[in-house]
C-alpha positions in Angstrom: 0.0 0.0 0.0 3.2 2.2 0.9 4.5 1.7 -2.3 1.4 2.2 -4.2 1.0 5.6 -2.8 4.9 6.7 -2.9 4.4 6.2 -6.9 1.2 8.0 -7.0 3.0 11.1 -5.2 6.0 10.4 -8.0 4.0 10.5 -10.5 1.6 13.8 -9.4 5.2 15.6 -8.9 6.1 14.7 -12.5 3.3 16.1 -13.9 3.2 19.0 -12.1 6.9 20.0 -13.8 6.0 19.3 -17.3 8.3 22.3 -18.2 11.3 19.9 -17.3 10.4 17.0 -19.1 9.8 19.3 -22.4 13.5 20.9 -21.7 15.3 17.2 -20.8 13.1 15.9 -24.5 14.8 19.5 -26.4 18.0 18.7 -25.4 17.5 15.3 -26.4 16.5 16.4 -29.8 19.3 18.4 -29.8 21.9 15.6 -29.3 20.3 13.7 -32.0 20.2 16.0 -34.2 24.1 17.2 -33.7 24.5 13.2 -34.0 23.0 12.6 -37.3 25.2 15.9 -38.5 29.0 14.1 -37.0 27.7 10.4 -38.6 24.7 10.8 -40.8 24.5 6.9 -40.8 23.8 6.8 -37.2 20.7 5.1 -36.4 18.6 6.4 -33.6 16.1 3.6 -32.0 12.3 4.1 -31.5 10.0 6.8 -32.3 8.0 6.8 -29.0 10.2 6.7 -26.4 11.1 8.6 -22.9 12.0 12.2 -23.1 15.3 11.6 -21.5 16.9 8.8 -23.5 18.7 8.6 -26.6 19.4 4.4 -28.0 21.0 4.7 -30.4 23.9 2.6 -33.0 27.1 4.3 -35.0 27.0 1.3 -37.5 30.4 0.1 -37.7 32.0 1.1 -33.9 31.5 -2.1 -31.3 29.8 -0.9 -28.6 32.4 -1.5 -25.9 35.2 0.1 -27.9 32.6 3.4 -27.9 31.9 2.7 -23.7 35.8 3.1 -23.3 36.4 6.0 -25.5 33.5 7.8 -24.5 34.5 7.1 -20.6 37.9 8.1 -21.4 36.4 11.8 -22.3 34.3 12.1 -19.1 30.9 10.7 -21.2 29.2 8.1 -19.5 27.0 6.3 -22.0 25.9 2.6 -21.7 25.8 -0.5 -24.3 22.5 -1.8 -23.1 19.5 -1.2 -21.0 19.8 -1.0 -17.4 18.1 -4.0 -16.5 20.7 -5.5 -18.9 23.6 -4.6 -16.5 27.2 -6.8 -16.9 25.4 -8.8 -20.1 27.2 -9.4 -23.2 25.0 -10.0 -25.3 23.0 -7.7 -27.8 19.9 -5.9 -26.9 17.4 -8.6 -26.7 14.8 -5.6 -27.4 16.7 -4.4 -30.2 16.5 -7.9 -31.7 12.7 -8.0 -31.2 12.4 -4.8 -33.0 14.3 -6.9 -36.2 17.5 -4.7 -35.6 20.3 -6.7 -36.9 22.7 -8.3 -34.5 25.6 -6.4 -36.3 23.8 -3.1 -35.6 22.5 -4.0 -31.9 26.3 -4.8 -31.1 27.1 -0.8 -31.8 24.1 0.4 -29.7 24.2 2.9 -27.5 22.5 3.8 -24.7 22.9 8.0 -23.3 20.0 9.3 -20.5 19.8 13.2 -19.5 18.4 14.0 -16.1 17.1 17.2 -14.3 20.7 18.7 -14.1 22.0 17.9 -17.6 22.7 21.0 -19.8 23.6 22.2 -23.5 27.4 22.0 -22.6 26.8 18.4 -21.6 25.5 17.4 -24.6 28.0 19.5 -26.2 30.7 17.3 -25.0 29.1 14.2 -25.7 28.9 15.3 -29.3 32.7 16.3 -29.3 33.8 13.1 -27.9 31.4 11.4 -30.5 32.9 13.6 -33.6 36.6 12.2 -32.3 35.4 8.4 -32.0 33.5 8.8 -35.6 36.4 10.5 -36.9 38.9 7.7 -35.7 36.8 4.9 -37.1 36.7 6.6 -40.6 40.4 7.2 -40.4 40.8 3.5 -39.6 38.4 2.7 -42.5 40.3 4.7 -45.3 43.6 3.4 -44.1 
């Protein structure tokens, strides 16, 4: 009963700050979009979706090597979903959706909270521009 009415209070204070959601689902938008302009054959998952996550797959660029380069820039991204935590294997969702296992294997996973801000995606995109432009670099070589 506790819990029933600790989600109902969660869930009446989420509505009440819709003004947050819209700004967390802008910026959002906004990484995307400065995504698709750094590697225009990044796929970005799912139409519907939370406001404050971005799955998406830079065809090409395993998933772990992205985690460590990412990390290694301060950007803290994941492979998979977060019920998914310490697991291999490719997105059993993205699979389910027909995604290839080639392109679920370069997924990536990036959440913006409350506190998250233009320069934060701003980085996220810079680190993103160097990792895209290594791979291509690798790939003409």
């Amino acid at each position: 009963m506790v819990g029933i009415a600790g989600f109902g209070a969660a869930a009446d204070a989420s509505s009440r700050d819709l003004g947050l959601i819209s700004r967390i689902a802008l910026l959002r938008d906004r990484f995307e979009h400065g995504l698709k302009q750094i590697a225009p054959d990044a796929i970005v998952f799912g139409e519907t979706r939370l406001g404050n996550t971005s799955n998406f797959a830079l065809p090409g660029i395993a998933a772990e090597i992205a985690v460590i380069a990412l990390d290694l820039d301060g950007v803290m991204v994941s492979s998979g979903a977060a019920c998914s935590s310490g697991k291999v294997k490719p997105s059993h969702v993205l699979q389910a959706m027909g995604v290839s296992e080639d392109i679920a294997r370069s997924a990536l996973r990036i959440s913006f909270g409350w506190n998250s801000t233009d320069a934060d995606a701003d980085a996220a995109l810079a680190s993103l521009h160097k990792l895209v432009s290594r791979a291509q670099s690798r790939a003409a070589a």
